[in-house]
DRENDREN-891432 format. One record per residue: x, y, z of N, C-alpha, C in turn. Coordinates in steps of 0.02 Angstrom, whole numbers, padded with zeros to 5 digits, always signed. Layout:
BEGIN
XYZXYZXYZ
...
END
This chain:
BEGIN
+00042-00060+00000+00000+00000+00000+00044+00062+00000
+00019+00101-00036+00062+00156-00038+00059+00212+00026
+00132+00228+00038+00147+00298+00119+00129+00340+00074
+00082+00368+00123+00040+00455+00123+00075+00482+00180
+00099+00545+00189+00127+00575+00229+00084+00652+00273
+00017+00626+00273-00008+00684+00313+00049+00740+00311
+00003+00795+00303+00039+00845+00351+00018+00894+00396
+00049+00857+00466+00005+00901+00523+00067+00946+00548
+00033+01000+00591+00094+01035+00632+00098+01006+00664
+00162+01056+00713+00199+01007+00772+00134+01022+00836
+00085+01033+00830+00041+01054+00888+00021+00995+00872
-00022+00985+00813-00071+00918+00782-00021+00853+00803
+00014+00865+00794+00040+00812+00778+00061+00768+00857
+00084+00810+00910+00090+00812+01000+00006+00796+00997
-00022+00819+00992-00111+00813+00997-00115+00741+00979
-00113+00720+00955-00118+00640+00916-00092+00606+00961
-00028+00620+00967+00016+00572+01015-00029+00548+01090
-00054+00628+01109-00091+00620+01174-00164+00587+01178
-00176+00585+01135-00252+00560+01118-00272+00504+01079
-00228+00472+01055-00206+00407+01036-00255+00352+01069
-00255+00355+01122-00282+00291+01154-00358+00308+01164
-00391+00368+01121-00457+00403+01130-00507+00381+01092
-00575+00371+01086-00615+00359+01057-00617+00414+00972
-00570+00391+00938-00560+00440+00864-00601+00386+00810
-00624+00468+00782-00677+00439+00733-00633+00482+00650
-00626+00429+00602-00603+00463+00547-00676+00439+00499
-00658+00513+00449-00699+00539+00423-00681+00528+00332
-00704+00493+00302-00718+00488+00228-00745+00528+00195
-00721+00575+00154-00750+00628+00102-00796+00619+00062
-00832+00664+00036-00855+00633-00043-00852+00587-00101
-00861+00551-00104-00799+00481-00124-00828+00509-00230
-00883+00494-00234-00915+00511-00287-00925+00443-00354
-00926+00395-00315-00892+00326-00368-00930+00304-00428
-00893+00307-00477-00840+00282-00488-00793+00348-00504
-00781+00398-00491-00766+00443-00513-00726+00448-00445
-00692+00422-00415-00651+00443-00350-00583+00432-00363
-00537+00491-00334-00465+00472-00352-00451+00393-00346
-00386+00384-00389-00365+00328-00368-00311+00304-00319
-00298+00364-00277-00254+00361-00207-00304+00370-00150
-00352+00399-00165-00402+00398-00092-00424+00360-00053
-00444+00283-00063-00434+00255-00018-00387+00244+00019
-00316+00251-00038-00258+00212+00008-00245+00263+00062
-00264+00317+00046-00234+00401+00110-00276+00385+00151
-00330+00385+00136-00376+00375+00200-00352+00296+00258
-00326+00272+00214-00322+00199+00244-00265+00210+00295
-00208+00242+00268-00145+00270+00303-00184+00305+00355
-00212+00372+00334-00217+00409+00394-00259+00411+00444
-00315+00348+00430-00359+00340+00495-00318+00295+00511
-00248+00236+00493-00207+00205+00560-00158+00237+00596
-00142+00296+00559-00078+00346+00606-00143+00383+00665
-00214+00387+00660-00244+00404+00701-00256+00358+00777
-00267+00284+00721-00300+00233+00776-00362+00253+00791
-00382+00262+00735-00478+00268+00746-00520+00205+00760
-00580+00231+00797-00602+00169+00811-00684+00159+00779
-00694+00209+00743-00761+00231+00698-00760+00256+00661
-00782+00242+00573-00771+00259+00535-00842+00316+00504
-00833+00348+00492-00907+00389+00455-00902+00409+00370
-00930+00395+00325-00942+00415+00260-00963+00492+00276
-00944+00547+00246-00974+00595+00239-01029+00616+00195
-01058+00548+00153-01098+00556+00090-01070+00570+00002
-01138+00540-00028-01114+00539-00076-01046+00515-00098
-01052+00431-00099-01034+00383-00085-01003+00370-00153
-01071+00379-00193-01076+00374-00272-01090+00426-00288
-01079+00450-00365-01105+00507-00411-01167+00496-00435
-01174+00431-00468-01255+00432-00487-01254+00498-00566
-01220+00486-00583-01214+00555-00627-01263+00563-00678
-01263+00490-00704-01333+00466-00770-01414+00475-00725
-01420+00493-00676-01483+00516-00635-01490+00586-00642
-01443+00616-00648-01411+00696-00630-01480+00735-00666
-01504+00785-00635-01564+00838-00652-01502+00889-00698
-01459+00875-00696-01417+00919-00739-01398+00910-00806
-01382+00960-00848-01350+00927-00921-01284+00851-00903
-01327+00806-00960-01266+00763-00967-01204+00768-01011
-01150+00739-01021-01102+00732-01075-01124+00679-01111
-01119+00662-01149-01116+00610-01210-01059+00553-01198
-01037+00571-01174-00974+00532-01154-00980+00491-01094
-01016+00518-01042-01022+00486-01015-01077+00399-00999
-01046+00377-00955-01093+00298-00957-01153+00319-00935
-01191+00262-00961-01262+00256-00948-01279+00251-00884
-01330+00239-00855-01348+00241-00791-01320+00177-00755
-01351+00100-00790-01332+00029-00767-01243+00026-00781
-01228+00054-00831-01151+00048-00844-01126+00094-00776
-01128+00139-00777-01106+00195-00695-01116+00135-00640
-01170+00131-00639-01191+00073-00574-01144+00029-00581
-01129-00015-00612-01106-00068-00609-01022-00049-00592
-01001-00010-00622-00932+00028-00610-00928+00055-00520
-00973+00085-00519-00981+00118-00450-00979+00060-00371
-01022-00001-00384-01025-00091-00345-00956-00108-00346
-00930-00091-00395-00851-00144-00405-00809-00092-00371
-00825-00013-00376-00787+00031-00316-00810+00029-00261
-00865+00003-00235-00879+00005-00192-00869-00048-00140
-00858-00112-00176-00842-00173-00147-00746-00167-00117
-00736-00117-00152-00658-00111-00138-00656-00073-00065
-00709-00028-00065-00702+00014-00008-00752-00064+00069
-00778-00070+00050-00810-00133+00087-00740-00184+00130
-00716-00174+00075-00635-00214+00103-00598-00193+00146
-00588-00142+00120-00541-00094+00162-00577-00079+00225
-00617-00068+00221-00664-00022+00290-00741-00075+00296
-00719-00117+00351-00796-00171+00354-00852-00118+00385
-00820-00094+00409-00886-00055+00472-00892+00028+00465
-00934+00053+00403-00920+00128+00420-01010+00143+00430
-01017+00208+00447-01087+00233+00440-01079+00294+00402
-01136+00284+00349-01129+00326+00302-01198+00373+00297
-01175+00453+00284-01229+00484+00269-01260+00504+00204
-01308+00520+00219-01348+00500+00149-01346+00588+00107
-01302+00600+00069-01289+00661-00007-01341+00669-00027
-01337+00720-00060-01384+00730-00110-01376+00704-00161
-01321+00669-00204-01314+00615-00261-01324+00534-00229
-01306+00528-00162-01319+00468-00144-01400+00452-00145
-01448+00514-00147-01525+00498-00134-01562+00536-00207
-01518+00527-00261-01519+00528-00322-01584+00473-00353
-01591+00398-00328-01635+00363-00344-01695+00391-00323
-01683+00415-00269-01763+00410-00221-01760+00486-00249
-01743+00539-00274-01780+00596-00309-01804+00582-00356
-01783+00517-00402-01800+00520-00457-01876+00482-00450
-01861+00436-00417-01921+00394-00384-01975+00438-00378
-01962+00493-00338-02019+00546-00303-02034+00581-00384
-01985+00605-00412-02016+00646-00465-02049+00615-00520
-02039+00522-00515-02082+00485-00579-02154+00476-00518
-02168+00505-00459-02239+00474-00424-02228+00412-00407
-02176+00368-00381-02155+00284-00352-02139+00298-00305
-02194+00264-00257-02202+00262-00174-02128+00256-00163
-02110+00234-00098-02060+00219-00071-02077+00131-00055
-02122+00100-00062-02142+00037-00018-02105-00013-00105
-02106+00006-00139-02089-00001-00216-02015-00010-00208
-01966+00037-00183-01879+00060-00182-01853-00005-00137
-01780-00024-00150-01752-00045-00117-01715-00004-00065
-01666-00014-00010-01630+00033+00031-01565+00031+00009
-01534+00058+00019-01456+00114+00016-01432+00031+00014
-01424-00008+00068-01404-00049+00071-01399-00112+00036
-01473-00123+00013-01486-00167-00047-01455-00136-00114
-01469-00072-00131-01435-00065-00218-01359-00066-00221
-01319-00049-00166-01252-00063-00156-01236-00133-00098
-01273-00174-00122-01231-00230-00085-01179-00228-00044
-01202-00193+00006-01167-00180+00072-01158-00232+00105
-01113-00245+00140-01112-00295+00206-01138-00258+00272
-01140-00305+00313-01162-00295+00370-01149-00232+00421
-01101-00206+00400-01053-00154+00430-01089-00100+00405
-01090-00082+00349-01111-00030+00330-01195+00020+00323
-01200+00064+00363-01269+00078+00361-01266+00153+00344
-01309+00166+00320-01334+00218+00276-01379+00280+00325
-01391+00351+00354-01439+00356+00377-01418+00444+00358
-01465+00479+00362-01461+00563+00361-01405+00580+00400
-01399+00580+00464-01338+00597+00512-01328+00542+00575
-01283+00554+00590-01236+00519+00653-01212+00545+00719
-01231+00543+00750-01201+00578+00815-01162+00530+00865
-01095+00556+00855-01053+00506+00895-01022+00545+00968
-01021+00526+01026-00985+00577+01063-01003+00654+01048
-01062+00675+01038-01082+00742+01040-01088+00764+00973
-01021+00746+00938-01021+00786+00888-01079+00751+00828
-01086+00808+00778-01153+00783+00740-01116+00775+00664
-01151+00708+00621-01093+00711+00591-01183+00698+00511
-01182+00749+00453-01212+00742+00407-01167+00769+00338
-01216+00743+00289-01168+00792+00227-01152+00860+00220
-01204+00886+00235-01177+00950+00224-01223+00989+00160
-01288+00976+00149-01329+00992+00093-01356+01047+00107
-01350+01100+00075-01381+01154+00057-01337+01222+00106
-01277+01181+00133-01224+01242+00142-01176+01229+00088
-01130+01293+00082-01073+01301+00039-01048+01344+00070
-00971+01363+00011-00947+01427+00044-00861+01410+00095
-00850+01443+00124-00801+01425+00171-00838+01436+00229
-00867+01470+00241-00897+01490+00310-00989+01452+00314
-00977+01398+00270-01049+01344+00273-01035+01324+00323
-00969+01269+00348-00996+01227+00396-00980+01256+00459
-00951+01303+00477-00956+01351+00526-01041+01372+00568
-01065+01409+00488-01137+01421+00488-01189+01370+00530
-01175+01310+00496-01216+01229+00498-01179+01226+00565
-01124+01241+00610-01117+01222+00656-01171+01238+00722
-01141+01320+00715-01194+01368+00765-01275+01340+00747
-01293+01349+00686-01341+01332+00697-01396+01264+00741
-01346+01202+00716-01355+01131+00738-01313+01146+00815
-01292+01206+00845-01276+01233+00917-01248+01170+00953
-01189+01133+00902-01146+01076+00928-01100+01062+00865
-01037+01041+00872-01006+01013+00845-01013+00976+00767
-00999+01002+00731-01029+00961+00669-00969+00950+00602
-00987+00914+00575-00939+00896+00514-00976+00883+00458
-00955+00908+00402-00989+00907+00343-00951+00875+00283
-00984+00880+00222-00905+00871+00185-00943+00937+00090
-00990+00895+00085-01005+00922+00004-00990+00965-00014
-00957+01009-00007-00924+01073-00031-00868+01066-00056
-00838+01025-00089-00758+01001-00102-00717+01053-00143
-00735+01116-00129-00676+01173-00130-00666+01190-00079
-00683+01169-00021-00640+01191+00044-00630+01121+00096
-00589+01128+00134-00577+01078+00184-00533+01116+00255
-00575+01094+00320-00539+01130+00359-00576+01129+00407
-00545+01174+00480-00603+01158+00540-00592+01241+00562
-00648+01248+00589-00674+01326+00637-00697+01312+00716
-00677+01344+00757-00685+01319+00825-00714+01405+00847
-00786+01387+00886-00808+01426+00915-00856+01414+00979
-00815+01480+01021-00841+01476+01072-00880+01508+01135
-00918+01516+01182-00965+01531+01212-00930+01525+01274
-00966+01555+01320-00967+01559+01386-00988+01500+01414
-01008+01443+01382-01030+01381+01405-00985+01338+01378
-00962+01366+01315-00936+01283+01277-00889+01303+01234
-00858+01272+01197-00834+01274+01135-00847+01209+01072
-00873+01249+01055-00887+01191+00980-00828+01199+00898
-00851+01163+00873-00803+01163+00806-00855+01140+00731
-00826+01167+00686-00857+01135+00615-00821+01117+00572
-00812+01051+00546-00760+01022+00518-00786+01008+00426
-00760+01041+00397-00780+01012+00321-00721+00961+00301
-00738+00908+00281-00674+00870+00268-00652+00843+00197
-00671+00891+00144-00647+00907+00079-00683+00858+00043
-00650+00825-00024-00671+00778-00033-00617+00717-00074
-00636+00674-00114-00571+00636-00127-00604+00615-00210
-00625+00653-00264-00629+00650-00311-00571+00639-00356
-00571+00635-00412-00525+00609-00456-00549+00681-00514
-00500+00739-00488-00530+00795-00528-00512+00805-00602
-00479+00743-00633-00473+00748-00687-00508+00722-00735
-00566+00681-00693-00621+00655-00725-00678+00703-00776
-00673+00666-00823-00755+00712-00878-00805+00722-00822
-00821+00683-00777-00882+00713-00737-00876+00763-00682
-00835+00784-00692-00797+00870-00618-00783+00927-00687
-00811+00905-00766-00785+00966-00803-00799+01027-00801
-00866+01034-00769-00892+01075-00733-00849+01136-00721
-00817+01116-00666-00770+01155-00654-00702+01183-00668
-00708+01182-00725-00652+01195-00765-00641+01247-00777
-00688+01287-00772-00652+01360-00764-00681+01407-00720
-00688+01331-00638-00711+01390-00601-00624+01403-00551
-00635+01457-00513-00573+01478-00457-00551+01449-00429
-00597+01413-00399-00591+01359-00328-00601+01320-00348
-00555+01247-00341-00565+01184-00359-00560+01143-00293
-00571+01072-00321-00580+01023-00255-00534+01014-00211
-00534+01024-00152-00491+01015-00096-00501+00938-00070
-00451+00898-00078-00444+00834-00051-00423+00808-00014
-00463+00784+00045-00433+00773+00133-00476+00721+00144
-00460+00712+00205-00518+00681+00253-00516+00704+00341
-00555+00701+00349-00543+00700+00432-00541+00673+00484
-00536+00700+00548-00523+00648+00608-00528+00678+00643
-00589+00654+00689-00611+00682+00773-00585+00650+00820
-00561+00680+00871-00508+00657+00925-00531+00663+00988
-00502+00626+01039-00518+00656+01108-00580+00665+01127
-00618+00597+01111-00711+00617+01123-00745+00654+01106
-00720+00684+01056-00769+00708+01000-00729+00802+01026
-00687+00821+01038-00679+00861+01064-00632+00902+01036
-00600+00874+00977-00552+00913+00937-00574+00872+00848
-00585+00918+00795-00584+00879+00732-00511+00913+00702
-00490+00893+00668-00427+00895+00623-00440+00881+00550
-00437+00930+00490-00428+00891+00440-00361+00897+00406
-00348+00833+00369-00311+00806+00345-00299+00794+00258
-00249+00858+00232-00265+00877+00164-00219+00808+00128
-00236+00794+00070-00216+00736+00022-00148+00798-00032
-00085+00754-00011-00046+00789-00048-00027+00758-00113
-00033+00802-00169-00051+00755-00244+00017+00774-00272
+00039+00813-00242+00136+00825-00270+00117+00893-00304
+00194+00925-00343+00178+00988-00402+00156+00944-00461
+00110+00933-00464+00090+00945-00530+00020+00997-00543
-00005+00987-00607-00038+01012-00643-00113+00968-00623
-00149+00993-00569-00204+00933-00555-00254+00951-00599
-00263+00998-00614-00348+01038-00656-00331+01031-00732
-00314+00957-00794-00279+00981-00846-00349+00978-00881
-00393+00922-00858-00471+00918-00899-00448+00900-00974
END
């Protein structure tokens, strides 16, 4: 497997050391499959064991679902069953690697069930998250997670740099997001009672893919990390994916 070399400061990095033996939860980005880098699992795999996490969380949008997309398609791209079937065989890889995560449910991950709702097909009709991706046992699917305080969902209908900040105060606890994959990072704020934090934890796309062309000539491009809550939910950290000098945006 290939060494990823985080890079934390020397604060983060003493922080880890001390909290090591703590209930740490690492955090999976946007994965977007089949469309997900092809080093992202292995970073994530590295850096939730230099953590010693003991809970894993999907941040959503698991899959792209792109042939569902309410948006213009490419021509180029696969059909809906061809995506699917590409997306199971990425997904069975991540199944391997990680038996036990809980995953929240994106707005591309609940791509079927809009479409469902907008053809008029009950829900008693749909299979679950779990059935169309042949999940194992480990893996469960739900809106949000609350582990040790902190609240852990995708992150739908904030953006911005100062979204999951926003989504923090508001949800008035600890929270982690991810769907915004031009930023990655944490904000810590605090009160006369408490201190809370909001962690966006980037995402781990493969931005040279036809389906991110999108953004090809926007400013801000995808920031690729993951994260990791420490110390009972009491410190998040994210953890940027270093892709070397090159040229990542060539499209």
């Amino acid at each position: 497997m290939k060494q990823y070399r985080p890079r934390l400061s020397k604060a983060e990095n003493e922080m880890l050391q001390l909290h090591r033996s703590s209930n740490n939860v690492g955090v999976i980005g946007d994965t977007h499959e089949p469309f997900c880098h092809p080093g992202y699992r292995d970073f994530c795999y590295e850096v939730f064991s230099r953590f010693g996490v003991s809970e894993i969380v999907h941040i959503g949008d698991e899959v792209d679902n792109a042939a569902l997309s309410y948006h213009e398609k490419m021509a180029e791209m696969p059909n809906a069953e061809n995506e699917a079937e590409k997306a199971q065989k990425a997904m069975e890889k991540w199944y391997e690697t990680f038996p036990d995560v809980k995953v929240c449910v994106g707005n591309h991950s609940a791509l079927p069930f809009r479409k469902a709702t907008t053809a008029g097909i009950p829900n008693r009709f749909m299979k679950t998250y779990e059935e169309i991706w042949k999940a194992p046992d480990g893996w469960k699917w739900d809106l949000s997670w609350e582990i040790d305080g902190v609240l852990y969902e995708h992150g739908t209908g904030s953006s911005g740099i100062s979204g999951v900040r926003n989504r923090a105060q508001a949800n008035r606890q600890s929270t982690v997001v991810g769907h915004s994959h031009s930023f990655g990072g944490v904000s810590y704020m605090a009160s006369r009672n408490d201190i809370i934090f909001g962690l966006n934890v980037g995402c781990g796309i493969d931005v040279d893919h036809m389906a991110f062309s999108y953004g090809k000539n926007f400013p801000k491009k995808p920031t690729l990390g993951c994260g990791v809550v420490i110390d009972e939910g009491r410190t998040g950290i994210f953890v940027p994916m270093d892709l070397g000098r090159r040229n990542l945006y060539k499209f």
